[in-house]
Structures are given as C-alpha cells and as structure tokens.
DSSP file (Angstrom, degrees, kcal/mol; ACC not computed):
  #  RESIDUE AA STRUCTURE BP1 BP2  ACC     N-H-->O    O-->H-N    N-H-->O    O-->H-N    TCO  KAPPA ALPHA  PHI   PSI    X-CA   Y-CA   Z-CA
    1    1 A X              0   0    0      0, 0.0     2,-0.1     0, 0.0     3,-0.0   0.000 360.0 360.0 360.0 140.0    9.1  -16.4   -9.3
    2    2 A X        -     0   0    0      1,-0.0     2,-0.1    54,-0.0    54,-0.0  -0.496 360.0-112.5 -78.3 142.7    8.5  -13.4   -7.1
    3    3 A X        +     0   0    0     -2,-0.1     2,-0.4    54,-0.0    54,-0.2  -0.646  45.0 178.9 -83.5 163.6   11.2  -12.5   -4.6
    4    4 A X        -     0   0    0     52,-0.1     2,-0.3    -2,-0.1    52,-0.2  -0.987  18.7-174.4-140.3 143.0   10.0  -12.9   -1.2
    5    5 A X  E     -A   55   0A   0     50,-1.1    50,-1.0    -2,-0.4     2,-0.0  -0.820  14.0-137.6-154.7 142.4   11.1  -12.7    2.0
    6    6 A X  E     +A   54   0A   0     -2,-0.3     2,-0.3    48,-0.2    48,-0.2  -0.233  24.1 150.0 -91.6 146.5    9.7  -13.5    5.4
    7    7 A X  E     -A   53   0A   0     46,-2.5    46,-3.4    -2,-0.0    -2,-0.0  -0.942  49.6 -74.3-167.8 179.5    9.5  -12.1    8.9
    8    8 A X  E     -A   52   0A   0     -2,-0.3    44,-0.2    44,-0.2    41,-0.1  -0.069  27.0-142.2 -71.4 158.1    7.2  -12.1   11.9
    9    9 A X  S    S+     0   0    0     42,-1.2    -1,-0.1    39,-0.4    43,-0.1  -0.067 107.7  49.3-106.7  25.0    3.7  -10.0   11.9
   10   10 A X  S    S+     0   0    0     39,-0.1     2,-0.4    41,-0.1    -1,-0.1   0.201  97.9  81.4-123.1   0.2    4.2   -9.2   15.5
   11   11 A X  S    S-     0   0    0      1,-0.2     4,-0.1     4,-0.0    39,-0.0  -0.803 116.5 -49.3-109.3 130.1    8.1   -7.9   14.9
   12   12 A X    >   -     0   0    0     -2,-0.4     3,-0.7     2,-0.1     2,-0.2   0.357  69.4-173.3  -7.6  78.3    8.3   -4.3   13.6
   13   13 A X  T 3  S+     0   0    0      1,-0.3     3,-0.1    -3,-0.1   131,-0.1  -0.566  79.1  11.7 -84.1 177.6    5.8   -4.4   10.7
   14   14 A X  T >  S+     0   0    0      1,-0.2     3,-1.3    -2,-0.2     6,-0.4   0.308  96.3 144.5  41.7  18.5    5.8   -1.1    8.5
   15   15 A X  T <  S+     0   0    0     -3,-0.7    -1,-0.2     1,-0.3     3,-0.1  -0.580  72.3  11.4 -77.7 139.2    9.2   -0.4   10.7
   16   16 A X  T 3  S+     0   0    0      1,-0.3    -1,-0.3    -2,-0.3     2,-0.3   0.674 103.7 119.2  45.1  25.5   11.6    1.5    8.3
   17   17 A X    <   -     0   0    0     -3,-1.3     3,-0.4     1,-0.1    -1,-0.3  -0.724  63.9-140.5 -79.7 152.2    9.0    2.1    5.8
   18   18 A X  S    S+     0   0    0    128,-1.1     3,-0.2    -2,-0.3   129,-0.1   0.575  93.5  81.9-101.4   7.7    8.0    5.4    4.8
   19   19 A X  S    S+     0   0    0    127,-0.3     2,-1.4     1,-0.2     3,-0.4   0.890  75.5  83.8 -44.9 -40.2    4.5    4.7    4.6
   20   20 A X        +     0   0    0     -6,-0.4    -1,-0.2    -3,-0.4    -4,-0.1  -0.388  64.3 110.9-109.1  72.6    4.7    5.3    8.6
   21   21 A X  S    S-     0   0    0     -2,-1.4     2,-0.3    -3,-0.2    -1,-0.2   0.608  71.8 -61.9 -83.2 -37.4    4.4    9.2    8.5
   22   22 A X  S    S-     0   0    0     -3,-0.4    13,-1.2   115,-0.3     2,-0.2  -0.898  71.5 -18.6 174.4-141.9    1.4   10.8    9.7
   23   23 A X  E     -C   34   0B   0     -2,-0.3   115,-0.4    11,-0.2    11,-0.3  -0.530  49.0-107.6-107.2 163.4   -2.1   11.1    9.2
   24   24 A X  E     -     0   0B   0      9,-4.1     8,-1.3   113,-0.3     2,-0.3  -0.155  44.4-115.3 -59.6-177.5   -5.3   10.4    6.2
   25   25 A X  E     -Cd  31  89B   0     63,-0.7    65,-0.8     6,-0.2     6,-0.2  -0.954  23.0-138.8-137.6 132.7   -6.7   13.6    4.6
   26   26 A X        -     0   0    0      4,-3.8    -1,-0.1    -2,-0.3     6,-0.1   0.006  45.0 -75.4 -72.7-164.6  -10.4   14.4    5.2
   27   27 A X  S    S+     0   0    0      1,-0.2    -1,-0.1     2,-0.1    60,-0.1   0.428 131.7  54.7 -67.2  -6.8  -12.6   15.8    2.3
   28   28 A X  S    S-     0   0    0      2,-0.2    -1,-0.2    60,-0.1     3,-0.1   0.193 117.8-104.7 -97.6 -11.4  -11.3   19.0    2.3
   29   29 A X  S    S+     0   0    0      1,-0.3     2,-0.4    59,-0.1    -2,-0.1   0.849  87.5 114.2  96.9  40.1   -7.3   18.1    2.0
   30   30 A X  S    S-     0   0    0      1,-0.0    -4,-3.8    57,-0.0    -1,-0.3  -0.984  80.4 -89.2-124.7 145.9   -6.8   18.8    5.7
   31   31 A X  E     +C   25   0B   0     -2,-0.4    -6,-0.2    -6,-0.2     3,-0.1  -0.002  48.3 163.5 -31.7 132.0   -5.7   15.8    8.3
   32   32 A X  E     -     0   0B   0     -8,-1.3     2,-0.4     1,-0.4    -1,-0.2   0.514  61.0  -5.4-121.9 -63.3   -8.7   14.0    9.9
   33   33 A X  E     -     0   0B   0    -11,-0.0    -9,-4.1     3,-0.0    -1,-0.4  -0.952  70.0-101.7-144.0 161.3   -7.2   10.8   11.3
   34   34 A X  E >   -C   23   0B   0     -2,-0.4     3,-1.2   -11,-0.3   -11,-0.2  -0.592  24.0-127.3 -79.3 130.9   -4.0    8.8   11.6
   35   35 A X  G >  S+     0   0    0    -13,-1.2     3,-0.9    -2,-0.4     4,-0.3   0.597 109.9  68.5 -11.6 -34.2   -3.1    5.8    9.7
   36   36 A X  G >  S+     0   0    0      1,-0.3     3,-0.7     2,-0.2    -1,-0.2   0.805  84.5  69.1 -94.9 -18.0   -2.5    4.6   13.7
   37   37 A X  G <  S+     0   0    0     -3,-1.2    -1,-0.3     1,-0.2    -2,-0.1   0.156  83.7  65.0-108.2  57.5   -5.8    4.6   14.5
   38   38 A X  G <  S-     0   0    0     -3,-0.9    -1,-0.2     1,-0.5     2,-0.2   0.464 113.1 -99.8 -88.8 -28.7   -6.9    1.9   12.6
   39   39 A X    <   -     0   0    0     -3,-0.7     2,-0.6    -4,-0.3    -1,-0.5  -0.511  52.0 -68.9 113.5 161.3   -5.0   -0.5   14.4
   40   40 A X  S    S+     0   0    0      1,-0.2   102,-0.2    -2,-0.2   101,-0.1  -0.840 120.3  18.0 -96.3 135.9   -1.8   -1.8   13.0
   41   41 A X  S    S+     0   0    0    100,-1.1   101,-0.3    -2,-0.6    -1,-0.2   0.914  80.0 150.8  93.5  60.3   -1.8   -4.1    9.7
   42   42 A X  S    S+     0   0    0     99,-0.9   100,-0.2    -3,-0.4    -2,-0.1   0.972  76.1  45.1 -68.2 -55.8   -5.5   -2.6    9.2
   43   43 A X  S    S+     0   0    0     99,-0.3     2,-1.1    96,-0.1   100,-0.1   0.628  95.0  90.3 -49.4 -36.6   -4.9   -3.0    5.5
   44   44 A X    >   -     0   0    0     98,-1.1     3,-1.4     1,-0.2    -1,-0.1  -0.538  52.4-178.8 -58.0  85.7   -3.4   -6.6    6.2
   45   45 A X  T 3  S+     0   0    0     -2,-1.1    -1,-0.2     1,-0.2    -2,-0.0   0.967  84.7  36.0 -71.0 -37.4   -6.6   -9.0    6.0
   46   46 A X  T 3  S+     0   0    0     70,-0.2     2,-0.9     2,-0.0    -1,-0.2   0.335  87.0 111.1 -80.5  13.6   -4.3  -12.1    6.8
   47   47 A X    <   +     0   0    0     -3,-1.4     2,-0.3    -6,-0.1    67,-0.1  -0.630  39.1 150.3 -98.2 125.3   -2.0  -10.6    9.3
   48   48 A X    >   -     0   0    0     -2,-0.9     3,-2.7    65,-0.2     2,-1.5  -0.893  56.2 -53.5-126.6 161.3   -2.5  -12.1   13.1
   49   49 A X  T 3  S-     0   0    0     -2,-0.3   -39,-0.1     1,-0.2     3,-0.1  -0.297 121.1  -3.3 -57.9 105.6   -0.4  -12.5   15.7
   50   50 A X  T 3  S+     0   0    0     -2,-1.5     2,-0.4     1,-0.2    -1,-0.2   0.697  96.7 137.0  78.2  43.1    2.7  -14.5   15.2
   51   51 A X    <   -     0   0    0     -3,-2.7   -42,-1.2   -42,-0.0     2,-0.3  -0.707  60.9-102.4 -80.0 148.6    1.4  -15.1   11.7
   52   52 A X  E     -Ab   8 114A   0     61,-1.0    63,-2.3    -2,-0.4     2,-0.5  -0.698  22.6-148.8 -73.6 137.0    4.3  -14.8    8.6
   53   53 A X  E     -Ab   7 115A   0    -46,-3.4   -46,-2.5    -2,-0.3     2,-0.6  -0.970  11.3-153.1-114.1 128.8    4.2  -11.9    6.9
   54   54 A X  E     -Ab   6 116A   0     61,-2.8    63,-2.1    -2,-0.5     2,-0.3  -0.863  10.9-146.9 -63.1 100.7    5.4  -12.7    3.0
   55   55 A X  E     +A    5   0A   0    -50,-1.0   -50,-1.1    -2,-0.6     2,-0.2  -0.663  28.5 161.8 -84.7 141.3    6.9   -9.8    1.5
   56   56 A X        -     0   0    0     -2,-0.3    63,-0.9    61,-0.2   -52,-0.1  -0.787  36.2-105.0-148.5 113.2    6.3   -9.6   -2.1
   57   57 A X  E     -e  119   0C   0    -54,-0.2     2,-0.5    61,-0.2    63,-0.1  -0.002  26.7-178.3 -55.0 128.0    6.6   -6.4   -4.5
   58   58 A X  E     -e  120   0C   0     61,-0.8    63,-0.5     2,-0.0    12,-0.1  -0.655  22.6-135.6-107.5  84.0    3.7   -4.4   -6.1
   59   59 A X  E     -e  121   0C   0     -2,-0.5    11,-3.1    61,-0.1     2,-0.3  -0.081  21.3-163.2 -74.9 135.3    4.5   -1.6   -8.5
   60   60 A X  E     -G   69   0D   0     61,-4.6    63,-0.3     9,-0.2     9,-0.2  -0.833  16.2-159.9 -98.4  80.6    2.8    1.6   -8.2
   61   61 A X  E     -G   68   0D   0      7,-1.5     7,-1.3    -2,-0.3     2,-0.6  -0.361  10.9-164.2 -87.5 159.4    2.2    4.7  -10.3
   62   62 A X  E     +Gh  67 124D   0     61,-1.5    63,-2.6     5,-0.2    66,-0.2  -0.902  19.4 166.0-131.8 108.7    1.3    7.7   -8.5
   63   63 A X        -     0   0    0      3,-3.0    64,-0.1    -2,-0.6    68,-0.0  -0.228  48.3 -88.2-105.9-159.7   -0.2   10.3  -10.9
   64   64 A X  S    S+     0   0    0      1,-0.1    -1,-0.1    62,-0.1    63,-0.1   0.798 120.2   3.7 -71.3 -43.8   -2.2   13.8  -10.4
   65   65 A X  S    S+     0   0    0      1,-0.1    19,-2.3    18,-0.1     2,-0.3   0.260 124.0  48.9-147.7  29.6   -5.4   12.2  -10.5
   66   66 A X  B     -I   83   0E   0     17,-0.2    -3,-3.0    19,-0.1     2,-0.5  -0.990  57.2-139.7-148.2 159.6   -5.2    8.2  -10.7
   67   67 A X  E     -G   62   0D   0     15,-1.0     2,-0.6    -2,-0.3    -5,-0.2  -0.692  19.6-152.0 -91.2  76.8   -3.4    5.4   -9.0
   68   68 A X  E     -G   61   0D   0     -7,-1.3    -7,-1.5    -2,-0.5     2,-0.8  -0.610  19.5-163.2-133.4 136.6   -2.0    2.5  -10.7
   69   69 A X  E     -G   60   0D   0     -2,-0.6     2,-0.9    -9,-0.2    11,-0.9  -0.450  27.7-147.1 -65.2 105.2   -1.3   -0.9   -9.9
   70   70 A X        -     0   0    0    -11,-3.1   -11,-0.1    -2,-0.8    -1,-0.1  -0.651  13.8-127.5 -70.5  65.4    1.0   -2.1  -12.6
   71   71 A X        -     0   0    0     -2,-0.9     2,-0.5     6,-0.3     3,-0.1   0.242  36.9 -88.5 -70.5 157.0    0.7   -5.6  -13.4
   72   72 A X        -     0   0    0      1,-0.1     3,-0.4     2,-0.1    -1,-0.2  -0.563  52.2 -81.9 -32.2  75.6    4.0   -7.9  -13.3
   73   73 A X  S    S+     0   0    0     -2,-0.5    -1,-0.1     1,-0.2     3,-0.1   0.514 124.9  17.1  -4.9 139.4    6.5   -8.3  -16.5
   74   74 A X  S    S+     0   0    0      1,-0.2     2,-1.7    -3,-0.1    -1,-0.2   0.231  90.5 126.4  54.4  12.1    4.8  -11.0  -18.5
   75   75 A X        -     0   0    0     -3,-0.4    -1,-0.2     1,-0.2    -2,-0.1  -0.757  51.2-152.8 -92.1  98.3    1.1  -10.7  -16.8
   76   76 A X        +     0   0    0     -2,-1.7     2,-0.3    -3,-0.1    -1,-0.2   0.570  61.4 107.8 -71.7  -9.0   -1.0  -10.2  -19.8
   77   77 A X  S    S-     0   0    0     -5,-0.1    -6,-0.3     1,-0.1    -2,-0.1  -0.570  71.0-114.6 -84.2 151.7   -3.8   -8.1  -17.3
   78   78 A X        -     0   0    0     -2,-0.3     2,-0.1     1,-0.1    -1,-0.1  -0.208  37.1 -85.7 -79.8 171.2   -4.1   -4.6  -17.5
   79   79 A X        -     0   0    0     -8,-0.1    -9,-0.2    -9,-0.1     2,-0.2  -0.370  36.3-118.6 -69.2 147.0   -3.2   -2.2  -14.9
   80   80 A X        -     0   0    0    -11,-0.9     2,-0.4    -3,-0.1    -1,-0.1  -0.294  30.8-158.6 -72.3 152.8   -5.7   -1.3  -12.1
   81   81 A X        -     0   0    0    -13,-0.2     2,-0.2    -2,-0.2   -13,-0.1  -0.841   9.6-168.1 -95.6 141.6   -6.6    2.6  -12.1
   82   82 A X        -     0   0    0     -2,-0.4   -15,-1.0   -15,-0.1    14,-0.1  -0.822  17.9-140.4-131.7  82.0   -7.8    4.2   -9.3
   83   83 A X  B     -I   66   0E   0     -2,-0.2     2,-0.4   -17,-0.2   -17,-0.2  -0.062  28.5-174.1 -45.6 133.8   -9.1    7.6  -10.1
   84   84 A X        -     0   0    0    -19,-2.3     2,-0.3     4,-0.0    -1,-0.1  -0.937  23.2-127.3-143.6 165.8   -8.1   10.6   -6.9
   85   85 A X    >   -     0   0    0     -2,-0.4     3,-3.6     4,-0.1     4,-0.1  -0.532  30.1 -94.8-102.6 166.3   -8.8   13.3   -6.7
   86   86 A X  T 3  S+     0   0    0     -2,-0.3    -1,-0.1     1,-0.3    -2,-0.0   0.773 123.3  37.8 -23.2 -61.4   -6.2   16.5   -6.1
   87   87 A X  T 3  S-     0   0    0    -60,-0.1    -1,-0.3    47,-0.0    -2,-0.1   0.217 108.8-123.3-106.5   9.8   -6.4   16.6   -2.5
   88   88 A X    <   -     0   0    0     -3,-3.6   -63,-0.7   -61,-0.1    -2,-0.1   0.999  31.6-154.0  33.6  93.4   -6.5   12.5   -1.7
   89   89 A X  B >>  -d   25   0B   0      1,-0.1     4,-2.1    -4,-0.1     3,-1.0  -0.405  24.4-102.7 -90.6-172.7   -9.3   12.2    0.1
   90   90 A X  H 3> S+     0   0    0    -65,-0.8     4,-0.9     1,-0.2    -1,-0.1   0.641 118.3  52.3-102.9 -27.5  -10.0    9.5    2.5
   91   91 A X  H 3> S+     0   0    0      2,-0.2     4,-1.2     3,-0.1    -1,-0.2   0.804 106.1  57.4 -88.0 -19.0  -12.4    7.3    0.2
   92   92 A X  H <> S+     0   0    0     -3,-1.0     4,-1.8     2,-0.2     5,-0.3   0.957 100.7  58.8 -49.7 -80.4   -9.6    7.4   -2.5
   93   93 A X  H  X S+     0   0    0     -4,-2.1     4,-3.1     2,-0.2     5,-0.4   0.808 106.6  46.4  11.9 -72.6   -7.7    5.9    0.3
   94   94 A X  H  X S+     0   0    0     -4,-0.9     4,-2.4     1,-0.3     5,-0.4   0.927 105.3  56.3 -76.9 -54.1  -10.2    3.0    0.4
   95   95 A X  H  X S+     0   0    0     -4,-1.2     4,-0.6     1,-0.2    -1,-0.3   0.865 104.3  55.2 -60.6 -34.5  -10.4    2.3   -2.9
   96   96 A X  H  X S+     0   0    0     -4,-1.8     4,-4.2     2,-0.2    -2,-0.2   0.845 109.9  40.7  15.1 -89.9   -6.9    1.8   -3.1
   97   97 A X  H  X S+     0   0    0     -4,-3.1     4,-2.1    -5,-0.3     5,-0.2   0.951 108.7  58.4 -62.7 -43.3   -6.4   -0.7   -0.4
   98   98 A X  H  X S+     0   0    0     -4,-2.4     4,-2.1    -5,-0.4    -1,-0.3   0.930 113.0  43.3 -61.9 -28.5   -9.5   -2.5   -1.5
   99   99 A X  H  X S+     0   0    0     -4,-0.6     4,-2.1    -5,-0.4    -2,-0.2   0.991 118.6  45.7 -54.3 -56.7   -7.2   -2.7   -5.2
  100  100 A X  H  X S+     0   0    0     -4,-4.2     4,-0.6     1,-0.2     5,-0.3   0.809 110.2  51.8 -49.6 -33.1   -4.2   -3.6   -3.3
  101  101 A X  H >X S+     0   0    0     -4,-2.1     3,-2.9     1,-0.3     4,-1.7   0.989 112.3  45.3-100.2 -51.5   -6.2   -6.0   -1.3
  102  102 A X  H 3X S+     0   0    0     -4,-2.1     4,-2.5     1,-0.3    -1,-0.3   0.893 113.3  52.2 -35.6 -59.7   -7.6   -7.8   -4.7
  103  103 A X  H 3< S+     0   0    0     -4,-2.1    -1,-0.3     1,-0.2    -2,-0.2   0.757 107.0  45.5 -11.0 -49.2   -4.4   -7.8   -6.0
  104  104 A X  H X< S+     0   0    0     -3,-2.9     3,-1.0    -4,-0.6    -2,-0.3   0.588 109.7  65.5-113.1 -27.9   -2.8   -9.5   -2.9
  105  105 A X  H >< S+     0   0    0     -4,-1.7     3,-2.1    -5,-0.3     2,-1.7   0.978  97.2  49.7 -56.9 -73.1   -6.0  -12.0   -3.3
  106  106 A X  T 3< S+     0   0    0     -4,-2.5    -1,-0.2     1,-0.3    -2,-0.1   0.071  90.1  80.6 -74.7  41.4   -5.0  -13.6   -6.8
  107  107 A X  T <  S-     0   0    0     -2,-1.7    -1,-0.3    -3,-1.0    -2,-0.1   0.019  90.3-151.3 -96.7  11.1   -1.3  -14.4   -5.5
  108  108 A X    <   +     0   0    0     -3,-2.1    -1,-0.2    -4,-0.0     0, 0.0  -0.061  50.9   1.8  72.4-160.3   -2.9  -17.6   -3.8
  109  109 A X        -     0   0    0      1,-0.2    -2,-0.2     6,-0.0     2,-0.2   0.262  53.7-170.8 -21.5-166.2   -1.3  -19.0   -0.6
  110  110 A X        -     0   0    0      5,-0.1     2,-0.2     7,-0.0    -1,-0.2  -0.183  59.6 -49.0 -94.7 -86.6    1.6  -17.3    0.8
  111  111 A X    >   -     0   0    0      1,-0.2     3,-1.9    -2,-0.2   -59,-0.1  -0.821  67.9 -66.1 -90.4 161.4    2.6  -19.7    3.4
  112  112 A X  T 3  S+     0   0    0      1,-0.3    -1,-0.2    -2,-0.2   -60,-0.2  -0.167 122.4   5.7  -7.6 129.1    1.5  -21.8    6.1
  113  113 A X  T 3  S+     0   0    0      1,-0.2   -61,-1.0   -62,-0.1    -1,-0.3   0.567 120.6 130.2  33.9   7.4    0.2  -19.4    9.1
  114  114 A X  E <   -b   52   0A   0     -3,-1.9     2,-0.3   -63,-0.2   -61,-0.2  -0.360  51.0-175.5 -68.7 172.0    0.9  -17.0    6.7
  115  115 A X  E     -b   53   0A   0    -63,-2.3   -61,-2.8    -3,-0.1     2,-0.6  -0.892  34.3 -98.9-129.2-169.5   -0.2  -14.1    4.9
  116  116 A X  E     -b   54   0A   0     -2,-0.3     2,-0.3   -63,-0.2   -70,-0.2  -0.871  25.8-166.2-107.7 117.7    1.1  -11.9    1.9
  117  117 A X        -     0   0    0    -63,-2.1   -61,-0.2    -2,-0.6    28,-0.2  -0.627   8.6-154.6 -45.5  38.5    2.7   -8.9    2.7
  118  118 A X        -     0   0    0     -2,-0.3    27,-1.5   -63,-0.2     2,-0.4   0.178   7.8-154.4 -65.9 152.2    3.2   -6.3   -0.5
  119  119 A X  E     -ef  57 145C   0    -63,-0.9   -61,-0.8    25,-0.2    27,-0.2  -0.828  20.3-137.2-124.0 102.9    5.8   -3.7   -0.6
  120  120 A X  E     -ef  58 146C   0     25,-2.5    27,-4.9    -2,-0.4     2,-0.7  -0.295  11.6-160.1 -74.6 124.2    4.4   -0.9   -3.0
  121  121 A X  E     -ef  59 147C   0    -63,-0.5   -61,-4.6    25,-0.2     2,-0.5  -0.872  27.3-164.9-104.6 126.2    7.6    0.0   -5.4
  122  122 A X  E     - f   0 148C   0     25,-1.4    27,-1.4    -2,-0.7     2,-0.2  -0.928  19.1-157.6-138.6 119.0    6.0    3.5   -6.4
  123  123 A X        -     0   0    0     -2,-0.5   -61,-1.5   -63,-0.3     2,-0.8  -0.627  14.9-140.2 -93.8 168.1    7.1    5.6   -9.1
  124  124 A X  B     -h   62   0D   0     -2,-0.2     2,-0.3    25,-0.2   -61,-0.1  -0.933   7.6-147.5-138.6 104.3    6.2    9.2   -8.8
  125  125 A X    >   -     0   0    0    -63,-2.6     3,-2.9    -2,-0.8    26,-0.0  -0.558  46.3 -87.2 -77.4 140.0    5.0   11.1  -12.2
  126  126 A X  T 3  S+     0   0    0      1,-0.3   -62,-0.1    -2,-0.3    -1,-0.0  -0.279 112.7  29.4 -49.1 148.4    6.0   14.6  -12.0
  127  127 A X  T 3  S+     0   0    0    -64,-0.1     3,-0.4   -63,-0.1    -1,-0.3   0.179  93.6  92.2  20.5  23.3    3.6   16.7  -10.3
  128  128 A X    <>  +     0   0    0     -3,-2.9     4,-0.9   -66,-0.2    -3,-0.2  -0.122  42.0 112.1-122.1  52.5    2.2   14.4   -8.2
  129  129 A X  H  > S+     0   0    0      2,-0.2     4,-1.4     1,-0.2     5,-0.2   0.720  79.8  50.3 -67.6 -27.4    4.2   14.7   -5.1
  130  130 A X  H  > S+     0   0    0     -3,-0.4     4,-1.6     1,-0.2    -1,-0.2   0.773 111.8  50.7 -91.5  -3.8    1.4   16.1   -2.8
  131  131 A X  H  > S+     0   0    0      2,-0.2     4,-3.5     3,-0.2     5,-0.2   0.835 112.4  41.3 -87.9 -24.0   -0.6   13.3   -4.0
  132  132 A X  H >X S+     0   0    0     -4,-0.9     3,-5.8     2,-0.2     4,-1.3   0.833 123.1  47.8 -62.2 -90.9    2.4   10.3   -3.1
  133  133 A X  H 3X>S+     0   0    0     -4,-1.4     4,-1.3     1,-0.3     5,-0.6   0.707 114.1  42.7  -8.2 -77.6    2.9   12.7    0.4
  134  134 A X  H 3X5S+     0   0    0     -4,-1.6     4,-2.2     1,-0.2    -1,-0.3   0.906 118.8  42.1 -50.0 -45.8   -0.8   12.7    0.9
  135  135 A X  H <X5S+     0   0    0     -3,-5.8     4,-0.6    -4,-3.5    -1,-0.2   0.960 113.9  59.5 -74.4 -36.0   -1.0    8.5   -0.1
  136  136 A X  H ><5S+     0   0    0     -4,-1.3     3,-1.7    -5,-0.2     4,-0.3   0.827 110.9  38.6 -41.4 -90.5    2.4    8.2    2.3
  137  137 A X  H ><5S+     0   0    0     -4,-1.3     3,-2.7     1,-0.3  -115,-0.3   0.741 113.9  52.9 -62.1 -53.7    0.6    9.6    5.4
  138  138 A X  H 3<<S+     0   0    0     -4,-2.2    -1,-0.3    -5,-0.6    -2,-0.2   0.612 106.2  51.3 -72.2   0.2   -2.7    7.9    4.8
  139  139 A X  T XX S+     0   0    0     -3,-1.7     3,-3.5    -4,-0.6     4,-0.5   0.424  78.6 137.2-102.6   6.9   -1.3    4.3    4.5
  140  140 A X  T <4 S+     0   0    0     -3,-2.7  -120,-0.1    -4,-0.3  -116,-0.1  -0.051  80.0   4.8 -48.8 133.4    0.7    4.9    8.0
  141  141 A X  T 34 S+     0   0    0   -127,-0.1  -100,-1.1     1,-0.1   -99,-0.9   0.844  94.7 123.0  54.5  27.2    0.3    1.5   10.1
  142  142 A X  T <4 S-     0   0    0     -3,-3.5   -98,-1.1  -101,-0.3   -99,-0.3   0.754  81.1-119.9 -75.2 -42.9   -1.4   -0.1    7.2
  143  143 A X  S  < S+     0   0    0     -4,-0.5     2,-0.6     1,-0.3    -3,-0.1   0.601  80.7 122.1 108.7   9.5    1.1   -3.1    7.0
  144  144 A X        -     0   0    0     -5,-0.2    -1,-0.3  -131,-0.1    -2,-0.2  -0.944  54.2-153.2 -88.0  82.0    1.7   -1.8    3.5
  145  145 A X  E     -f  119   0C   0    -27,-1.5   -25,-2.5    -2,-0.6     2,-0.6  -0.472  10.4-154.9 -72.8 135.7    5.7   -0.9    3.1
  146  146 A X  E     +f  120   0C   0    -27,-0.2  -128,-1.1    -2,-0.1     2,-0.3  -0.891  17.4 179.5-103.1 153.5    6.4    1.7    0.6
  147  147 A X  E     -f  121   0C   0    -27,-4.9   -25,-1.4    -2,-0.6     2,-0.4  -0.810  24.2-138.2-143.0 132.1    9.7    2.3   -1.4
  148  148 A X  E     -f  122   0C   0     -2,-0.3   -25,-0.2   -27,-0.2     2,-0.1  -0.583  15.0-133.2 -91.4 132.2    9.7    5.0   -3.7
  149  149 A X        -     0   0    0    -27,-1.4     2,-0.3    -2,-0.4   -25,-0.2  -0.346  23.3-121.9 -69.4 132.7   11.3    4.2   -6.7
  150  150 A X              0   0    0     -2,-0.1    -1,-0.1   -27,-0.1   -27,-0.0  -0.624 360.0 360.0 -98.2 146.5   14.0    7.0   -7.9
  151  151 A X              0   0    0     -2,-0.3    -1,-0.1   -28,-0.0   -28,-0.0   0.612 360.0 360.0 -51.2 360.0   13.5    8.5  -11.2
C-alpha cells in the first residue's frame, strides 16, 4: 500500500516544496515564462477547490538527456523515459507532465472529492544538476511537490 497523506487543494499546495522556484526555459535555455503563470495545480487535472489532494510518491531519475519515471518495487512495468534535451526546453517540460499525468491516471480513485497528488522523490545522476534546476523551475505552481533524494 502506498503511503498517503491528505490535505486541502485550496491550503498551501506546492508550499515547502522546492519545485516552487522560478521560471520554464524557452528553446534557447533562457527563462520564457513562470511555472505561476499557468495557474496554480496546472499540472493537477483533478485538483478544484476544496477538493483532497492525496499525496502519493513517484520516483524520478533525472539524467543529462532523459527523464525517468521509475516504476514501484514489485511493478513488473518498465520505466517511463522521457528524452531532454541539454538545456530543458519547454516541450520537454510537457512531455513530462503528460508522463506524470498517465502515471497518476493508472493509480485509480484517490478519494471521494478527491484527486491524487504525487510527490516526485528525484534522484539526481551526476551531471545533471542544470537539468533537475532547469526541471525545479519549470514545474513551479504545478501542484507537483519535489523532494530530492540525497545521494
């Protein structure tokens, strides 16, 4: 059973995460637009007001030039990859969430007036710091908590 734990989706979502840093990265690796003006939960497809947000952990590796969704101790499917490129561009980004969001699909229910909430446990392969940095900023105010996993 997955641990879970609940709290409101109008009460400080992504508050103490470090997803909520700064801004995505255009096609050139330079800031284009914030994470914040998407809306907040953009990422969330079930989160409304005074819905439950489920938290439930997703592990994440974050390499040079893929993403990948790790499936669960005993979960015979393989891991997601999500090829990115050096500079994380903004369509990486996308592909991403749309993994996460498939992902966050085949966990069923969460609750009543709920939705599912993941909290991306991300390990970080040596040399891919500007790409983690680069994935930090661009999920800001996604509704997507990270916590980076220590070596």
């Amino acid at each position: 059973m997955p641990n879970v734990s609940f709290g409101q989706a109008s009460s400080n979502a992504g508050a103490g995460s470090s997803a909520s840093n700064s801004a995505a990265n255009s096609g050139t690796g330079g800031p284009s637009k914030s994470g914040k003006n998407r809306g907040r939960n953009w990422a969330l497809t079930g989160a409304k007001p005074h819905a439950i947000g489920v938290t439930r952990p997703l592990h994440v590796a974050v390499q040079a030039d893929r993403l990948v969704i790790v499936p669960e101790r005993g979960d015979s499917r393989a891991p997601v990859v999500v090829p990115i490129s050096p500079e994380v561009r903004p369509g990486d980004v996308e592909r991403f969430v749309t993994a996460v969001q498939r992902e966050v699909q085949g966990w069923g229910l969460a609750v009543a007036n709920g939705y599912w909430k993941p909290v991306l446990h991300v390990g970080v392969v040596g040399g891919a710091e500007p790409q983690f940095s680069a994935l930090q900023m661009a999920l800001e105010g996604s509704g997507f908590e990270i916590v980076r996993k220590q070596p």
